[in-house]
Structures are given as structure tokens and as C-alpha cells.
N, C-alpha and C positions, 0 to 999 in steps of 0.2 A: 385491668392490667396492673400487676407487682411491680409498685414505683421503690418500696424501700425494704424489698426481701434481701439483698443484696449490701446491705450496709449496717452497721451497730448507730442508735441512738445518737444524738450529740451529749458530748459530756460522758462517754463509753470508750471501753476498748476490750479485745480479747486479749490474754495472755497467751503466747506459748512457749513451750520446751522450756528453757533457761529462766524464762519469766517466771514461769509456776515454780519452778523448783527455788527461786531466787524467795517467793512469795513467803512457800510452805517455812521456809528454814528461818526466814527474820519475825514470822508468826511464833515457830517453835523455840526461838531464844527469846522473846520475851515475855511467852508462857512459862517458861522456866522459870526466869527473872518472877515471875507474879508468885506462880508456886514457891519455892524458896522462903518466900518470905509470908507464907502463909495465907494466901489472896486462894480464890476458890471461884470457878467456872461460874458463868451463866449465859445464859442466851437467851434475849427476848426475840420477841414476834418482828417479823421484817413490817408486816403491817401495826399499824396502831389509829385508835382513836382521834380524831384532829383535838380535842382537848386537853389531852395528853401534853401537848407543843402549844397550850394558851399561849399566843404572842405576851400578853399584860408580865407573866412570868418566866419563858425563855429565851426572851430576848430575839428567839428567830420568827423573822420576817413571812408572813402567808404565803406570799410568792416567789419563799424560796423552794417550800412545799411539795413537794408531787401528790396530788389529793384526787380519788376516786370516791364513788361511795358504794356500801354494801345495798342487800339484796332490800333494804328497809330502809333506803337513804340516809342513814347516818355517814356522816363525812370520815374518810379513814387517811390516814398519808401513811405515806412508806418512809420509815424511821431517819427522821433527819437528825439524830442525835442520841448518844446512847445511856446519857446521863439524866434523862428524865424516865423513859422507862425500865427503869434500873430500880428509882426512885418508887414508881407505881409497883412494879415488884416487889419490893422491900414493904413496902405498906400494905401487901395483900399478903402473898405465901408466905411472906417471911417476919408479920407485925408481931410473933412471938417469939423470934430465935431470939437466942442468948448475944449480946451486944458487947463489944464493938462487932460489925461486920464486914469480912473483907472479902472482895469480889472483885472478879477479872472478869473481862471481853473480848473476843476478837471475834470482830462481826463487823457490815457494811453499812454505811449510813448514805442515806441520798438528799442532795442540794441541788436545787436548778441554782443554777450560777449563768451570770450573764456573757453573753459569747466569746467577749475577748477578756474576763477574767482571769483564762489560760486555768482555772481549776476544772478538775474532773466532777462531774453531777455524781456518781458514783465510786466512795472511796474506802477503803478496806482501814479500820480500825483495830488499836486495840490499847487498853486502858485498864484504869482499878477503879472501884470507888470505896473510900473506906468512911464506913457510916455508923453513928453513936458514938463518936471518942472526939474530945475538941479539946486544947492547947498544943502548947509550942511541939511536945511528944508526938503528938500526931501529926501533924503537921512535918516534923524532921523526918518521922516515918515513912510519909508518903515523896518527900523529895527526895529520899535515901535511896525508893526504888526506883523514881521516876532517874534520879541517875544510874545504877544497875543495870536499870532494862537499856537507856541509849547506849551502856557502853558495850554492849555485847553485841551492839550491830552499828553503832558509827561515831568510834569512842572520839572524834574529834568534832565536838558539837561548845555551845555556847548556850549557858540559862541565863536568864535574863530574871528577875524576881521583881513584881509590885505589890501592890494591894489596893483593892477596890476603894476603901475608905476614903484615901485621899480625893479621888472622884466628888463621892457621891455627899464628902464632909462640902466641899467648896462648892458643890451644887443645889445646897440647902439653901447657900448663906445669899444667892442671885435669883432675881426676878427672870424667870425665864419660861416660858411653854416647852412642851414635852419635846414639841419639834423643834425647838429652839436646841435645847439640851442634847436632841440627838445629832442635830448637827456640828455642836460643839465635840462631843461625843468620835463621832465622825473625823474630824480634823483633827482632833489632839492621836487617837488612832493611827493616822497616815500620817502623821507630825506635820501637818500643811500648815504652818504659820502664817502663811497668807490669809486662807479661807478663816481660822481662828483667828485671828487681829480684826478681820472687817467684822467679823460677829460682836465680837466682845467692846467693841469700839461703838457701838450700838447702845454697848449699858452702862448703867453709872459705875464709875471708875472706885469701886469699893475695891477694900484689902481682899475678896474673896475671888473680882476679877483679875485682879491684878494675878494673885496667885494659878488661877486658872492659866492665864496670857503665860506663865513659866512653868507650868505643869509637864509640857510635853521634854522640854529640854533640861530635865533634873535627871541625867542620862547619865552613868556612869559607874565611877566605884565608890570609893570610902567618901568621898569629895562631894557626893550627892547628898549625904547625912547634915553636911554642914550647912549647906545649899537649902536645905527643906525645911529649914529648922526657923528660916526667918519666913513660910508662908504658914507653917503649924498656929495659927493665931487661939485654938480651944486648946484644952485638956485632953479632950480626945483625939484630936489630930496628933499631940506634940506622945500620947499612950501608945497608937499605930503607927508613930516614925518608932520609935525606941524595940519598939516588938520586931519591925521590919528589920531593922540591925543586928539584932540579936539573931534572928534567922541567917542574915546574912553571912556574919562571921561564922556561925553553925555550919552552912556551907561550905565556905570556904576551908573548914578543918578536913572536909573530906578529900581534899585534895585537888579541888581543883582549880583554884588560884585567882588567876587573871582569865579565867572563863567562864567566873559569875561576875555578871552585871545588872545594877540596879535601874529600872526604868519607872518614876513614878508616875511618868505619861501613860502607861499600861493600861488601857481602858478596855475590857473587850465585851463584845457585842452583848454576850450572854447576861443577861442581867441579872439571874441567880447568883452571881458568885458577891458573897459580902466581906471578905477578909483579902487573907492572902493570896497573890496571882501570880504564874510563872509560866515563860514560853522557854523554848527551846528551836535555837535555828542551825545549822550544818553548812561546811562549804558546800557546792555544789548542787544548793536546792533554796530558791527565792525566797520559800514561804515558810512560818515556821513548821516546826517537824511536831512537835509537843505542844498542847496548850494544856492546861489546868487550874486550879484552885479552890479554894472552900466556900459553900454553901451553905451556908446553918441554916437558913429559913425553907431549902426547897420543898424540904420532906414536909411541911407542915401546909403544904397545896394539896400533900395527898393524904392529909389528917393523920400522918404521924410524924409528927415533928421530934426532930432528931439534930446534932449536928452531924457535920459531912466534909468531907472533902475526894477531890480523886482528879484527872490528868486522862486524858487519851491521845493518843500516838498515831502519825499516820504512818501507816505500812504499805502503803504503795506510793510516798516517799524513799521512805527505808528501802524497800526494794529498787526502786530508780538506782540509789546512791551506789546500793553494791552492784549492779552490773554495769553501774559506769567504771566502775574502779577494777571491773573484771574478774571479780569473785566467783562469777557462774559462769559457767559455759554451755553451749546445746549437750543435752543427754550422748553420750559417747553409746557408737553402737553395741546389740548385744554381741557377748562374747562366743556364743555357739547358733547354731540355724540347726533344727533336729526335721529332718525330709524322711514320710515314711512312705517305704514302696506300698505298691497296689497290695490292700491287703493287714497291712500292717501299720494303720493309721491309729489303734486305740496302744498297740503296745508305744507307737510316738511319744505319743502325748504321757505315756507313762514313764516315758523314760525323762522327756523335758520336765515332768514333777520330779522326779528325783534327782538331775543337774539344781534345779532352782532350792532344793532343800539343802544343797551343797553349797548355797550362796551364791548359785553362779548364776549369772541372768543369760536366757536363753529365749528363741523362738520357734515356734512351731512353724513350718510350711505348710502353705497350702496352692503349689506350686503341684504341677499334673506331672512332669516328671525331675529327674535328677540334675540333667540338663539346667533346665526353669530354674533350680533352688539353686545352682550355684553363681547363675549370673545374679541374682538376688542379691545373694550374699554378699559378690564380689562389689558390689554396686551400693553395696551401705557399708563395708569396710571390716563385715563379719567375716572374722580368719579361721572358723572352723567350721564342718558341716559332719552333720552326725547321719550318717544313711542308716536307718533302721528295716531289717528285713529280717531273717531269719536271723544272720548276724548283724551285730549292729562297728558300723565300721565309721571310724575316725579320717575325715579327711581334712588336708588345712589346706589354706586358702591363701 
């Protein structure tokens, strides 16, 4: 007996009518946004390698996973991420193109997420990565689109800007196991000052935990620079606040004010990323909308080491956003219903290709008689009906 023919997966959903059309159109504006600025298509395989996602290197979890295996038992998962084989890409077909490289996606990536997460296991993407080019130019490059692309579909968003360094500087300088770290990791993440105090309250009270215990709450604007500057205790920490500021007002020239904010609590999961970090969140949607940042070491997992950076986007955010605000609507019926007598069902259809070359959107019947086709009509809100027979006559509706 079929227990689950009758329902979509957990963590799924269909789209209709307004949905797809809400999807297709926030897909095609920041395909645009990508082109524009010189970024160039690609699509990897929905399947992949489980190598491909080494936890040691992308930071995601096995049992976030969806993993089958092929016909030789090699373990495959269905792409939980788009920036790693992006990565194997570039280090195969493309270890000879001419450098920098800039590349777009919009394709599906899948997460088993836990039931009351409220995320979707399956969610529609779309992103750059631009790989071979490293400083501040690259870097402003890549923020310049990532703000472009939000603003042609929900120009009232908030970035937020970190960088890894301060992490993973303060995490050298403390005695701690890896689970230790991820749990710290973990809590400075969700900003749970509770969970982080009873951890750290554990280890010796060094200037490195100290700074860790105020990592999460260096939260803010220009005030956050002042603020960091007494846990910067190296040269390289006090190199990556100054670099961060410098981006920061970069930003800020583009106009968008008091909607960059600095978070040096910013720690995210993915552990490739070694530099600069930036989210991006929207009214009307909990989680952020945009994650990104730069990579220098990833590409050298798939033996061609490179620098990197790139951002992906979710679009089944994006799309929520504008049919809350009422942007789409269900498809409005067709404008004409073309009914062809007994007889005269190929000259129909030849006349509906020539309405639709006129722009006009139109349907064929296939209703037995005239009767049929007009309560049809009358009953999806179509106000014309083209009877096709020897003459072809115009009736409204």
C-alpha cells in the first residue's frame, strides 16, 4: 500500500502559478546583476562525490548530507553547497583559463536540517564566485555586486561585514579541543552569552579568552573599531581590524549609510572562508538572505591553489519577500479561447499560432462542441472566443 505517494518529502514544497513566476523573475534579475558585471554561467552536477564536502574542509556537518551510493558503492551526496564544486570545476575544465575568473549560479542546493529549524532541506540559489584575484579591489568588487544583485529585488536589506581572522587569531592563542572550539564557535554564532561564559569560565582567564568572552558583542558601527582595538593584542589582528575599516567606509561610499553594520562576532560554519565575511538580512524574513566571503586556501584542496572569494543568495527567500509585498499575482487568464468546428481543428490551431505571434496569449479548445467552449471560457474569465470553421468569427464574452 502507497503510504507517501500523496505528499512532497519533509523539508519540500511545490510552487504554483504566482510562485514560479515570482521564482523565474528574482532568478532573472540577479542574473542580470551577475552579467553586467562580467560573471559568466555555470552549472555543476546536482550529484557529487561525498569528498568533494570533506567535513576537515567545508565546515558541513555529514548528517547534514543527503548521501546515496553509485552503482560501485562510492558514496555520492546531492549538492549541499555550491562553492565547493565550483571549486573542483575550476581545478578541472577550467585549470588553464586566463585568470581572474568570474562566475555565476543559480541552481539548488540540499541540507537535511532538523524538524523545527523552520529551513527548507531544499533551496534554490544563486551566487558568484570570483577566483584568482585577492585585495581590497576584489574584494569591493565582489560587495559592489552582492549589493546590485539585493537591490533589484529587496532594496531594503542590511549588510552586516566580519572577518574570519579575528576568530580563528583568538583561537590559536586558547587551550581548547576541536569540540571545545565548535561549541564556542556555536555560541558566539547565536550570540548565547550564557552557553559562551560557562565555556570559557572553564579556561584560564588569558587576554585571548577574555577577548573571545567580547567577540560576540563588538556589534555595531564606527564604535566597533574603537572597541576591537583594545582585544587586537598581535600585529596581525590590530593588520585585519584596519583592513576591515577600510572596507567598511568603502561601503559605506556606496551609499548605503546606517545599513552597514559591523559584527566581529561573525563566525560562520563554513570553515573555508579565511578573510573577509558578510551576511545580509531583510525585513520580513528571520534568517539571513546573503552569506559570503573569501577563501584563499579552498582551491589548493583541489590542487590548484588560487585566491577566491564569492556570496550566494537565497531565492526562495527573495521570492517569499515579494509575494508578501504583493508583487506577483496568479497568471491572469488567456485573452482569447480559439474553438474549431468538427472539421476544422488543424486550421485552429493555425490560426491560435498566429494570435500568439501577435503577442497575444491565447487557447486552443478542445471542448466537443461550441456550447462546451464557451461555458469554459466564461468560467476562467476569457472575454473572447474565436469559432473557427469556414469563417472564423469573433465572439466576446
Amino acid at each position: 500500500m502507497k503510504k507517501n505517494n500523496m505528499i512532497t518529502p519533509e523539508g519540500t514544497r511545490d510552487l504554483l502559478f504566482e510562485e514560479c513566476l515570482a521564482r523565474r523573475s528574482v532568478e532573472s534579475k540577479l542574473a542580470d546583476a551577475f552579467r553586467t558585471r562580467g560573471y559568466n554561467e555555470v552549472m555543476t552536477s546536482g550529484l557529487e562525490f561525498y569528498d568533494v564536502f570533506d567535513p576537515k574542509y567545508s565546515g558541513i556537518n555529514p548528517e547534514e548530507m543527503y548521501k546515496m551510493s553509485d552503482r560501485r558503492g562510492r558514496i555520492l551526496v546531492m549538492r549541499p553547497d555550491s562553492t565547493m564544486p565550483i571549486a573542483r570545476l575550476v581545478a578541472t575544465r577550467l585549470k588553464n583559463h586566463q585568470l581572474p575568473l568570474r562566475l555565476f549560479y543559480t541552481q539548488p542546493v540540499y541540507r537535511s536540517n532538523p524538524g523545527l529549524a523552520g529551513r527548507l532541506d531544499e533551496n534554490a540559489q544563486a551566487g558568484i564566485e570570483f577566483m584568482g584575484a585577492s585585495g581590497i579591489r576584489a574584494d569591493l568588487e565582489v560587495l559592489t555586486t552582492a549589493v546590485e544583485a539585493l537591490s533589484s529585488c529587496a532594496p531594503d536589506f542590511r549588510l552586516e561585514l566580519g572577518h574570519a581572522g579575528f576568530f580563528r587569531e583568538l583561537a590559536h592563542q586558547m587551550p581548547v579541543s576541536e569540540e571545545q572550539l565548535e561549541d564556542i564557535r556555536s555560541a558566539i554564532e547565536t550570540k548565547n552569552y550564557a552557553a559562551l561564559d560557562t565555556i570559557l569560565d572553564t579556561l584560564p582567564q588569558t587576554a585571548a579568552v577574555h577577548g573571545m568572552r567580547r567577540l560576540p558583542r563588538l556589534f555595531g558601527g564606527e564604535e566597533v573599531f574603537a572597541q576591537a582595538r583594545e582585544i587586537c593584542s598581535t600585529e596581525k589582528a590590530q593588520k585585519t581590524l584596519s583592513y576591515l575599516h577600510k572596507i567598511y567606509h568603502a561601503v559605506q561610499d556606496l551609499g548605503l549609510g546606517e545599513r552597514v553594520i559591523v559584527d566581529l562576532g561573525m563566525v560562520q560554519r563554513n570553515d573555508y572562508y579565511t578573510d573577509i565575511i558578510f551576511t545580509a538580512y531583510t525585513e520580513g524574513y528571520g534568517d539571513s538572505i546573503l552569506m559570503g566571503g573569501r577563501y584563499d586556501n579552498l582551491l589548493a584542496q583541489f590542487h590548484c591553489p588560487m585566491p577566491a572569494i564569492g556570496f550566494g543568495i537565497n531565492v526562495d527567500a527573495l521570492t517569499r519577500i515579494a509575494l508578501a509585498h504583493g508583487h506577483y499575482n496568479a497568471p491572469s487568464a488567456a485573452q482569447i479561447l480559439v474553438f474549431g468546428e468538427n472539421g476544422y481543428s488543424i486550421k485552429a490551431l493555425s490560426h491560435a499560432r498566429a494570435l500568439t505571434k501577435q503577442g497575444l496569449r491565447c487557447e486552443t479548445s478542445v471542448a466537443q462542441t461550441r456550447a462546451e467552449a464557451e461555458d469554459y471560457a466564461r468560467s476562467l474569465g476569457i472575454r473572447r472566443l474565436d469559432v473557427v470553421g469556414d469563417q472564423i468569427t469573433e465572439v466576446l464574452l
